[in-house]
C-alpha positions in Angstrom: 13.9 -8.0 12.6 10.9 -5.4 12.7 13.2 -2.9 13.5 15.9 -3.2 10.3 12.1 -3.3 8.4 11.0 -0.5 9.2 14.2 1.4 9.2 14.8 0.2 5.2 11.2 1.8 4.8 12.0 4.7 6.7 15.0 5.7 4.5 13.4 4.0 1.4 10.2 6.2 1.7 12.2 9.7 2.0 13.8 8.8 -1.1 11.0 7.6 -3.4 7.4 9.0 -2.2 6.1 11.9 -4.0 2.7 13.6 -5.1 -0.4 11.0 -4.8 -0.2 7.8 -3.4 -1.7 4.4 -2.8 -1.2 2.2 -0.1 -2.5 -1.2 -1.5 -3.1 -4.3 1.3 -2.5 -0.9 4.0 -4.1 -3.2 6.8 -3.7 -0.7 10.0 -1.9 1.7 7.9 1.7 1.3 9.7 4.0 3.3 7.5 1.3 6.2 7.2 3.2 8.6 9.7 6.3 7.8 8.0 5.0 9.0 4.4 2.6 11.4 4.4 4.8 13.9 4.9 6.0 13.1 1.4 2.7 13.0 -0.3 0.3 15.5 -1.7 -2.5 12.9 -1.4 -3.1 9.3 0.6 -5.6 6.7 -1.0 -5.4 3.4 0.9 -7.3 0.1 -0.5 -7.4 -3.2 1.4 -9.6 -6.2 0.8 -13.2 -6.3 1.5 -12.6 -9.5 4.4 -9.7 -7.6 6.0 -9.6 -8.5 9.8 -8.1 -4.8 10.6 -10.3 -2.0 10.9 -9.5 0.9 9.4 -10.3 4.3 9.4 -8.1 5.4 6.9 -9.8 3.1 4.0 -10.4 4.7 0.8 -11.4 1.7 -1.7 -12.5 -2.1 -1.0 -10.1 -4.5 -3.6 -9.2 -7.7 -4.2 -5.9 -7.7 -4.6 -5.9 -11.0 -6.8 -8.0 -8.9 -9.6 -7.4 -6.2 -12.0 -7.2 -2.9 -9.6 -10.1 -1.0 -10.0 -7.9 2.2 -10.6 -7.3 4.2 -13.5 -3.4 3.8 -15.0 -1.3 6.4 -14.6 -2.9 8.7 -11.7 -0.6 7.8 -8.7 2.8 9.0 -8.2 3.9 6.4 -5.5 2.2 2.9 -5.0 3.3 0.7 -1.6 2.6 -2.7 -1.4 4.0 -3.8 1.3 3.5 -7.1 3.7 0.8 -8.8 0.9 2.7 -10.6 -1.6 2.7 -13.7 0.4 -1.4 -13.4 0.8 -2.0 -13.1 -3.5 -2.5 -15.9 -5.4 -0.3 -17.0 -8.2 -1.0 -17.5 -11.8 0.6 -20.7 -13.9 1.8 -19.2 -17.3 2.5 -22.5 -19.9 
């Protein structure tokens, strides 16, 4: 199954990536070799209590807040593999 993955990114991401990104929830960075050929510039934010070091870290975020990040300044955004770990929000 990790294979199909990451071929759907690997096709997905020559398609879509472009100019600046950010990698949000990037953990160990997996798909950085695969984009950043793409890209004119790499941010990558993960939460503070991440159990993945990471050298490539560019901004501590809780993902379950508002991003700390101005609108309108990336070109690509990736969340991938973090959904499951956000909280949801009841809308009555």
């Amino acid at each position: 199954m990790v294979d199909v993955v990451a071929s759907f990114y690997e096709e997905i991401l020559k398609i879509h990536v472009q100019g600046k990104l950010v990698d949000l929830s990037c953990r160990n960075v997996p798909l950085y070799q695969t984009y950043k050929a793409y890209t004119s510039e790499i941010y990558c934010v993960d939460w503070a209590n991440s159990f993945h070091e990471n050298q490539f870290l560019d901004f501590v975020q809780d993902l379950n807040e508002p991003l700390q990040i101005k609108d309108g300044i990336f070109d690509t955004v990736i969340v991938s593999d973090v959904l499951e770990h956000t909280k949801t929000r009841k809308s009555y």
